[in-house]
C-alpha positions in Angstrom: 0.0 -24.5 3.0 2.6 -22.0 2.6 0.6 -18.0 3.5 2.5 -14.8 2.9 1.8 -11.2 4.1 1.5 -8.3 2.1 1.8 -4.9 4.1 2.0 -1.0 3.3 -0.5 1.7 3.6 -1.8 1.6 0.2 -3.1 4.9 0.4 -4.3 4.7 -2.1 -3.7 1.7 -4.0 -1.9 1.8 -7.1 -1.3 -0.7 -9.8 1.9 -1.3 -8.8 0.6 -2.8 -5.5 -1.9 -4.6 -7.5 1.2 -6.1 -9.2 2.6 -7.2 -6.5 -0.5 -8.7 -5.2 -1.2 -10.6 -8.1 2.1 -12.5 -8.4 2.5 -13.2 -4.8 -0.7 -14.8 -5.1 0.8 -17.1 -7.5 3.4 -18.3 -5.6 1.9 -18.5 -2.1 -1.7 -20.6 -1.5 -2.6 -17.5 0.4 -1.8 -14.0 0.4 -2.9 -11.8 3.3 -2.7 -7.8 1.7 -2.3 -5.8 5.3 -3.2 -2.2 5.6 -1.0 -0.6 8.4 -1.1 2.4 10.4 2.0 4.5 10.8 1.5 7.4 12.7 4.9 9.3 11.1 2.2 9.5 8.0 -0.9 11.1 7.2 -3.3 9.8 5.4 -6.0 10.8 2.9 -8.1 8.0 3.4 -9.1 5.7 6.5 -7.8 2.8 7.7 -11.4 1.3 6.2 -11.7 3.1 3.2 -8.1 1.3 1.9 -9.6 -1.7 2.9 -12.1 -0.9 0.9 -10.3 -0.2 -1.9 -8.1 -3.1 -1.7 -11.0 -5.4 -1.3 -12.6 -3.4 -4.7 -9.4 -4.0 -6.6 -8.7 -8.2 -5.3 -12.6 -8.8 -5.9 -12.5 -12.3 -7.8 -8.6 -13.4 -6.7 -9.5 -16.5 -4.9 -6.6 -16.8 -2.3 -6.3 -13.4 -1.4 -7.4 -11.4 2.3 -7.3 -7.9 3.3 -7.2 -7.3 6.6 -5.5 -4.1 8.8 -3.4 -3.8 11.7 -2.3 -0.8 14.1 1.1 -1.7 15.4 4.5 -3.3 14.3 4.7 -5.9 11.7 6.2 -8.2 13.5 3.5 -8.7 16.1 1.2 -8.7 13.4 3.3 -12.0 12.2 3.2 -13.2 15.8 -0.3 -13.3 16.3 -1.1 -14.9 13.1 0.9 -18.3 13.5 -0.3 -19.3 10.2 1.9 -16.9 8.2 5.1 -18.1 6.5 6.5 -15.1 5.0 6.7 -11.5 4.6 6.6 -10.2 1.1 7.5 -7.1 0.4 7.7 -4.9 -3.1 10.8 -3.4 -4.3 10.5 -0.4 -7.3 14.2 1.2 -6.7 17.5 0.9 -5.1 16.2 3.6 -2.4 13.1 1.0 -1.8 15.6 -1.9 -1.2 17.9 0.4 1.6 14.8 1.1 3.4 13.1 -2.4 2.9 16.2 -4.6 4.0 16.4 -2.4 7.0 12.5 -3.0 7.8 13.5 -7.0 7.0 16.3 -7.2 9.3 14.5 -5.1 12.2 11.0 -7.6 11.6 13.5 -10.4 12.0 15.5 -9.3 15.0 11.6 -8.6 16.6 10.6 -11.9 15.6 13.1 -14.5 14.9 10.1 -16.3 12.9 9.8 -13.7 10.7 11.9 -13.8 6.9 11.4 -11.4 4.1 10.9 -11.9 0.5 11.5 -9.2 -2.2 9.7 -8.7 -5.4 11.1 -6.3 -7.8 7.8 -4.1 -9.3 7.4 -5.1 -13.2 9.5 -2.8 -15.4 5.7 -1.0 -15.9 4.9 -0.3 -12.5 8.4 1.1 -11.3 7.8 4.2 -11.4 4.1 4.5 -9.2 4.1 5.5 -6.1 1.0 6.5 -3.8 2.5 9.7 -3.5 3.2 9.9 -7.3 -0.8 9.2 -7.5 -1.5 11.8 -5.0 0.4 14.8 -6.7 -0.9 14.3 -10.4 -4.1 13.5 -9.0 -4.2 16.5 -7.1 -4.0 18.7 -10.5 -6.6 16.8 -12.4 -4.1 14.6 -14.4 -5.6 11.5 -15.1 -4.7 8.2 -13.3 -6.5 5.7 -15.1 -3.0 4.3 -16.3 -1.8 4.3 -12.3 -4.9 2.9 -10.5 -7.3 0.2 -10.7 -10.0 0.8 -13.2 -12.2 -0.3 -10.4 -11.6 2.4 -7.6 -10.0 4.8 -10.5 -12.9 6.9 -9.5 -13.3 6.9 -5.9 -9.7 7.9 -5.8 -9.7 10.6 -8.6 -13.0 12.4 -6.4 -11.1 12.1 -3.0 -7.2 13.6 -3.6 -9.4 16.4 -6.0 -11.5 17.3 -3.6 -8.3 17.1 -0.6 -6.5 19.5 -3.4 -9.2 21.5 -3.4 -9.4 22.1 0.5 -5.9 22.3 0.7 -5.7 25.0 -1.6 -8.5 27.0 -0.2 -6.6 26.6 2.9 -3.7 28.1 1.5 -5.6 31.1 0.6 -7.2 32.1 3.5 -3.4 31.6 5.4 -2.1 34.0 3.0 -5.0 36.7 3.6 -4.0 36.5 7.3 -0.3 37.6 6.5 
């Protein structure tokens, strides 16, 4: 039984994840999506909540597993002995600089430890969590870049952290 990992922050989850999700699932007999902590990044929703979400949006794919983990990847891969292969999700040329460094650095950590890339489909290239974030953040709708499923629960949050972010803003600029 070959098992692959999934990781990133997926905050929040996008389609393009759930891309990447559902064809890794095809081509491993058991996908493990990971929802890592990197403390270089803040987040707008808990370590639980994209859980949550992730476990929302896989609801019915058979061979899938959400779990979480707070520290480096490759330990994650140590401690789970039943894990095969890294799989990670490529949308751009910047993605694949970044990502072949992470693959070579998980590989040094843990000799174990190999990397597969999957390019993002030619519809999902251009979503990014941060991408959801900003047009989320000025009401644009993301129905098109988020699972229908937790479409809402996402669209309520990043309004309402635009909101206090904004009214943040404000009352800096009245101390000035």
């Amino acid at each position: 039984m070959k098992t692959a990992i999934y990781p990133g922050s997926f905050d929040p989850a996008t389609n393009g994840h759930l891309d990447i999700i559902k064809r890794a699932s095809t081509m491993f007999d058991k996908l493990i999506v990971v929802v890592l902590i990197n403390p270089l990044k803040s987040y707008s929703f808990t370590i639980a909540e994209r859980r949550g979400l992730l476990e929302k949006a896989t609801a019915g794919m058979k061979n899938i597993e959400i779990d979480s983990y707070d520290g480096l990847l490759a330990d994650y891969f140590t401690q789970r002995s039943d894990v095969d292969v890294i799989v990670k999700g490529l949308r751009a040329t910047s993605d694949f600089e970044y990502e072949f460094q992470m693959a070579h650095t998980n590989k040094d950590l843990n000799p174990r430890a190999e990397t597969v890339f999957i390019p993002a489909s030619a519809n999902t290239t251009f979503i990014s969590s941060s991408m959801v974030k900003q047009v989320a953040m000025f009401g644009g709708d993301l129905s098109k870049y988020v699972p229908a499923v937790i479409h809402k629960e996402i669209s309520v949050r990043l309004k309402a952290e635009f909101e206090e972010k904004k009214r943040l803003a404000v009352l800096n600029q009245q101390d000035l």
